[in-house]
MDAnalysis code that builds the backbone (N, CA, C; Angstrom):
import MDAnalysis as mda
import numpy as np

u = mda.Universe.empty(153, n_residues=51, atom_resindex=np.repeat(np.arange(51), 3), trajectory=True)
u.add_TopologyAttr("name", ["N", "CA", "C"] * 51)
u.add_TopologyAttr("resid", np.arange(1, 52))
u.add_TopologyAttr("resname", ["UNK", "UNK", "UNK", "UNK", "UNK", "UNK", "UNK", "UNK", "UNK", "UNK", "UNK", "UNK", "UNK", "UNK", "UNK", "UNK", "UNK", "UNK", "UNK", "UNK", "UNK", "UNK", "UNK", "UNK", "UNK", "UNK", "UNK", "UNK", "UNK", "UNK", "UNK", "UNK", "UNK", "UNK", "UNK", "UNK", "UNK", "UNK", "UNK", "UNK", "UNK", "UNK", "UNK", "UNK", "UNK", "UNK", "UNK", "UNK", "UNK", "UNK", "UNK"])
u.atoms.positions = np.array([
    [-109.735, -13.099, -21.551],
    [-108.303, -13.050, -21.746],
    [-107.892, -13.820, -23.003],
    [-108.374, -14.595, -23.260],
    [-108.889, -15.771, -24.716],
    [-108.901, -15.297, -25.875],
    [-109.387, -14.256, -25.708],
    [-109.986, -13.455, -26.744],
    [-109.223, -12.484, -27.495],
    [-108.606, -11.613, -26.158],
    [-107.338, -10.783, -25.931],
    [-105.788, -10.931, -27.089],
    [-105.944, -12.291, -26.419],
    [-104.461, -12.943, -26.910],
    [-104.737, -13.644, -28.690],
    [-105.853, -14.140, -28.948],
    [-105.524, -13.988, -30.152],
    [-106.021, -12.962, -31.096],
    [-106.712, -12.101, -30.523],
    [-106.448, -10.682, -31.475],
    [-105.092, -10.123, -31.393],
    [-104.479, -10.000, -29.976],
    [-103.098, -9.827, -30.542],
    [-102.200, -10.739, -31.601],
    [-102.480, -11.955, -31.568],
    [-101.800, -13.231, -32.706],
    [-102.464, -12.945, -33.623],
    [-103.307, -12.159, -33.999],
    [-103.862, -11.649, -35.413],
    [-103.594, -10.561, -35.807],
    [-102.876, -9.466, -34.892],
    [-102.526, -8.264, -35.657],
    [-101.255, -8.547, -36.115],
    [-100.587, -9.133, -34.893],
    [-98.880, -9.364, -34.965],
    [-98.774, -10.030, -36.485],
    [-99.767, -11.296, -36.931],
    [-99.517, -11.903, -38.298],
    [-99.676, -10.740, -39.195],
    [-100.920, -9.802, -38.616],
    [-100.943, -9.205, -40.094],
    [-99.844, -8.301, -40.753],
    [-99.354, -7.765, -39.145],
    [-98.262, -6.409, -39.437],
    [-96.929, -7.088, -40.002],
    [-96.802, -8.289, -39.725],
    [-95.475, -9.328, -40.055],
    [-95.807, -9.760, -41.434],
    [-97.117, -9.778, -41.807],
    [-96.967, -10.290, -43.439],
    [-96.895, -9.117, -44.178],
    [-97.779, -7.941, -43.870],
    [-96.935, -6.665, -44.342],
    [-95.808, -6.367, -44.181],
    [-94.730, -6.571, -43.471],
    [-94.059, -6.233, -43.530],
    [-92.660, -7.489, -44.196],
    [-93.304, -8.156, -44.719],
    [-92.334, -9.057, -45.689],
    [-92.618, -8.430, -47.070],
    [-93.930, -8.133, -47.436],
    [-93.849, -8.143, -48.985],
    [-93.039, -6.788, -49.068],
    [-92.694, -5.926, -48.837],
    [-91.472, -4.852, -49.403],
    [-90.317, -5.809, -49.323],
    [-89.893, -6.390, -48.682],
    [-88.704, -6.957, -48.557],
    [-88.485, -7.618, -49.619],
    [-89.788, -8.633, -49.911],
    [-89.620, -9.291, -51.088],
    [-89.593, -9.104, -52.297],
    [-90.335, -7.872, -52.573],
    [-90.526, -7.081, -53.548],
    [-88.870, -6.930, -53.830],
    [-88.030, -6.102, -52.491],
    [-87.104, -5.656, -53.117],
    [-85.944, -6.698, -53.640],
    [-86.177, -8.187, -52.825],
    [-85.448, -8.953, -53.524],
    [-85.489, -9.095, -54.641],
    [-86.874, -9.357, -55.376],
    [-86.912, -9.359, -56.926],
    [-86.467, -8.339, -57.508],
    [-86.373, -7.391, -57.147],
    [-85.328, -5.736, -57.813],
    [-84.074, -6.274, -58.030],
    [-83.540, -6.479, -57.035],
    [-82.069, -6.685, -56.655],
    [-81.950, -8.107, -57.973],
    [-82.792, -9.531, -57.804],
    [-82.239, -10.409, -58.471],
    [-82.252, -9.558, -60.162],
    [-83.527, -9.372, -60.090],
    [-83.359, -8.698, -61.639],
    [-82.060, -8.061, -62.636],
    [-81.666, -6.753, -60.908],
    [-80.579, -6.434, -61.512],
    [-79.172, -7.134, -61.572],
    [-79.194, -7.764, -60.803],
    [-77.603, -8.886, -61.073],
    [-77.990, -9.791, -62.103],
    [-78.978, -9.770, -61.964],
    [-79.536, -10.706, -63.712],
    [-79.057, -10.195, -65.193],
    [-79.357, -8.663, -65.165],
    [-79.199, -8.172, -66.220],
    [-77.281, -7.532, -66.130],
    [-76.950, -7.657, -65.225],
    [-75.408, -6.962, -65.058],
    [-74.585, -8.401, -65.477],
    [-75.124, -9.774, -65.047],
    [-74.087, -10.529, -65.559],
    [-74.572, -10.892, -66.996],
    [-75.434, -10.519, -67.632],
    [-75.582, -10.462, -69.195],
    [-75.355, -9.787, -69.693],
    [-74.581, -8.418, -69.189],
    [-73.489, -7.318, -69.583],
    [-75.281, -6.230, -69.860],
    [-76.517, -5.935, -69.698],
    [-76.904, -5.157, -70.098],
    [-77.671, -4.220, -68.785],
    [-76.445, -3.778, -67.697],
    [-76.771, -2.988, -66.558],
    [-77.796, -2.337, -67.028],
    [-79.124, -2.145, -65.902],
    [-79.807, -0.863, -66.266],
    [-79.184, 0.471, -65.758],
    [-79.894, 1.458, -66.136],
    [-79.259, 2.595, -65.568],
    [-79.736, 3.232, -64.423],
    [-80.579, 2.851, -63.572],
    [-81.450, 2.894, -62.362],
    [-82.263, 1.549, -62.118],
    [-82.188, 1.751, -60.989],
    [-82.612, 0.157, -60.573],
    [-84.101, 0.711, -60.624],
    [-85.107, 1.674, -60.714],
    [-86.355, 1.895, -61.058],
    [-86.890, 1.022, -62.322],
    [-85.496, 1.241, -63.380],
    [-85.895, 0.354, -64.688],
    [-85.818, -0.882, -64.359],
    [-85.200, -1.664, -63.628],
    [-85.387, -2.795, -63.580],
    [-86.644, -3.194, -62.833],
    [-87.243, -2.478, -62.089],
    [-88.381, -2.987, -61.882],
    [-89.680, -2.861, -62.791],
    [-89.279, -2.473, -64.066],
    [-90.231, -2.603, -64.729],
    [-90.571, -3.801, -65.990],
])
């Protein structure tokens, strides 16, 4: 039962740390673009700003 329970506490971490890095990813999108909008040079798709 030992055994059980932390393979489940090892998938649950893994599927939970996958599932932050999109999130975070998209925060850095998002800061980028309010970055570049209050320096007056909006991109024209937020695709460009992730580059």
């Amino acid at each position: 039962m030992l055994s059980r329970t932390a393979d489940h506490l090892f998938w649950m971490s893994r599927y939970t740390e996958r599932a932050e890095k999109p999130h975070a990813m998209g925060l850095s999108i998002q800061h980028r673009v309010r970055a570049q909008h209050v320096r007056g040079s909006q991109p024209c798709s937020i695709k460009e700003a992730a580059c």
